[in-house]
C-alpha positions in Angstrom: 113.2 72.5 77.8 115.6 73.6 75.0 113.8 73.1 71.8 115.7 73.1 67.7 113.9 72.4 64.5 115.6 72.2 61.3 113.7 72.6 57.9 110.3 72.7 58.8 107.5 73.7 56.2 104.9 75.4 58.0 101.4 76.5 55.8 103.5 76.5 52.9 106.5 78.6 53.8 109.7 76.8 54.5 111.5 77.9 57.4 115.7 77.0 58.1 116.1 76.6 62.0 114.1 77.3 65.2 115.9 77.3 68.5 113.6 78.0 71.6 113.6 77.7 75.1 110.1 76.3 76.1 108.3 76.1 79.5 105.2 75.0 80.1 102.6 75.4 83.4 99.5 76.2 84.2 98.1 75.5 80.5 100.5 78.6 79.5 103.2 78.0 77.0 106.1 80.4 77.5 109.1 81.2 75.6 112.2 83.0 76.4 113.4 83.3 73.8 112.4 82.1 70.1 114.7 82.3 67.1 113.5 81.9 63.5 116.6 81.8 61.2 116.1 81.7 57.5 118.3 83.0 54.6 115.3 85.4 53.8 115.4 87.0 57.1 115.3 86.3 61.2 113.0 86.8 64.2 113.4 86.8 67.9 110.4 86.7 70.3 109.8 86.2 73.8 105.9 86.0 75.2 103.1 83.2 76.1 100.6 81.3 74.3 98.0 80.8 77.1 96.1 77.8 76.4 92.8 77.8 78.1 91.9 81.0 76.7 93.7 80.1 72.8 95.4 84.0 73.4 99.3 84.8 72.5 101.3 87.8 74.1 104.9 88.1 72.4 107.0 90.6 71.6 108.7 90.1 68.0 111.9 91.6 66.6 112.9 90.7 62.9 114.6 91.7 59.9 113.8 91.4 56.7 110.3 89.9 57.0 107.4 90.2 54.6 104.8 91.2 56.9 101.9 90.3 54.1 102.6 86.4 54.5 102.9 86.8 58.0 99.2 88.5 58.0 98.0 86.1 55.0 99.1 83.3 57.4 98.0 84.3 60.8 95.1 87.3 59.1 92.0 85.1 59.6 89.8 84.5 62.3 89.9 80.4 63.2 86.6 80.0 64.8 84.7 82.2 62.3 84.0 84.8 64.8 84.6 89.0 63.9 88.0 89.2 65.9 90.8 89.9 64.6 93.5 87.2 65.6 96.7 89.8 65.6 96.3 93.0 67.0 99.3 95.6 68.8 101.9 97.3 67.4 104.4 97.8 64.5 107.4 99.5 65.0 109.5 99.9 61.6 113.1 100.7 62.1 116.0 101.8 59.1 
């Protein structure tokens, strides 16, 4: 399914347009790909949230983002538990 949003506010951050293609089975939600468009910057990611076991696997590539809102949004364990929700890797490019 070919999903578009246009201004959403999402935990208090505005965002322009989000284009995906979505497909869901097995309880896994996959998309290939996302696009985040905003005047402040863009993202692209491909990956699956899995459902059953509340885990996500993408690969993001952006420009211009402010990592500390994207941490400050998404830093904080949900279920009060010692994980850390976002974990992998950060590749900075010039």
């Amino acid at each position: 399914m070919q999903l578009t949003v246009n201004d959403l506010a999402l935990a208090g951050k505005s965002i322009q347009k989000i284009q995906a293609r979505v497909h869901l089975a097995d309880n896994v939600v996959s998309l290939q790909p996302m696009s985040i468009q905003d005047p402040k910057g863009s993202v692209v990611c491909r990956g699956a949230a899995d459902l059953d076991d509340k885990t996500l696997d993408f690969a993001v590539d952006g420009d211009n983002l402010l990592l500390s809102d994207l941490f400050k949004t998404f830093g904080q364990p949900v279920d009060g538990s010692k994980n850390q929700p976002i974990e992998g890797s950060i590749f900075l490019r010039d």
